[in-house]
C-alpha positions as CSV (number, residue, x, y, z in Angstrom):
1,X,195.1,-3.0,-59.4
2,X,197.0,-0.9,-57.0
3,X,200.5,-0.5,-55.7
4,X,203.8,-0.7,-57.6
5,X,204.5,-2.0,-61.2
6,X,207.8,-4.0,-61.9
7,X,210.0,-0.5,-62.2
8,X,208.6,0.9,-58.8
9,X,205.7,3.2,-60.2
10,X,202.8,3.6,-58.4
11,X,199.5,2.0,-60.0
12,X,196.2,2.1,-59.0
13,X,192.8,2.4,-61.2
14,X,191.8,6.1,-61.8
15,X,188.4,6.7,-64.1
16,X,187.8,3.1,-64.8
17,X,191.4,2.9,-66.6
18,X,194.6,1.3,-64.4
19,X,197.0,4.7,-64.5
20,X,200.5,5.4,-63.0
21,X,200.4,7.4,-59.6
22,X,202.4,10.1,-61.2
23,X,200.0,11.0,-64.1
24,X,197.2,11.0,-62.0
25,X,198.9,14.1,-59.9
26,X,199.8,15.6,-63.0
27,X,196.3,15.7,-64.4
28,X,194.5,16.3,-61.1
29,X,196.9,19.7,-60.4
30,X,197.1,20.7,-64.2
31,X,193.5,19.6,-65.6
32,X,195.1,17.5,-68.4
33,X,197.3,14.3,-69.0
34,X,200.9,13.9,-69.3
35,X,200.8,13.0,-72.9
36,X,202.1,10.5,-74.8
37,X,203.6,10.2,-71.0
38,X,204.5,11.5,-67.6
39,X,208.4,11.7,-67.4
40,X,210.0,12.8,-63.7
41,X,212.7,15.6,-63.1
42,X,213.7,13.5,-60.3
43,X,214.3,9.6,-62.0
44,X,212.4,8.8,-58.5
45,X,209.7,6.1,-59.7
46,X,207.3,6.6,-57.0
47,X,207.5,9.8,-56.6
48,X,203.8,11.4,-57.0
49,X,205.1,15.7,-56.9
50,X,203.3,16.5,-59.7
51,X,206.0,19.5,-60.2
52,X,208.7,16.7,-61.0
53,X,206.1,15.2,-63.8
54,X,206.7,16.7,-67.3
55,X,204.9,15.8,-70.9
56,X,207.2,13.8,-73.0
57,X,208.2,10.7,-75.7
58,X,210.1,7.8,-75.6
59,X,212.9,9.9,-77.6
60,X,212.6,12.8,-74.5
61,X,213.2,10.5,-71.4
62,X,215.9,8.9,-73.4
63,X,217.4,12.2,-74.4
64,X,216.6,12.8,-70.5
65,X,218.3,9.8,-69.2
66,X,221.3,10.4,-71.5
67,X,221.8,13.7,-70.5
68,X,221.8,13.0,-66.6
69,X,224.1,10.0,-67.8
């Protein structure tokens, strides 16, 4: 698999596992995942700057998303 998913985020297989663009940036400039997920500073899907990615949950990009209303 490579290319976009259905919400515009860059998809491609990395280490035998299909992964999003934007964690595989994050791990390959900081050494470890995005866990439990890669969120974006910049709400730009594709977007593969790995200092827009930040660590956080479900309850953090909603928090995140509700904040930048």
């Amino acid at each position: 698999m490579r290319g976009k998913n259905d919400k515009g985020y860059g998809v491609f297989r990395f280490g035998g596992q299909n992964r999003s663009a934007h964690c595989v940036a994050y791990f390959l400039t900081y050494g470890e995942w995005p866990e439990p997920f890669g969120l974006h500073t910049c709400d730009n899907p594709p977007c593969c700057n790995p200092k827009h990615v930040f660590p956080g949950t479900h309850a953090d990009n909603a928090a995140d998303r509700e904040r930048k209303g």
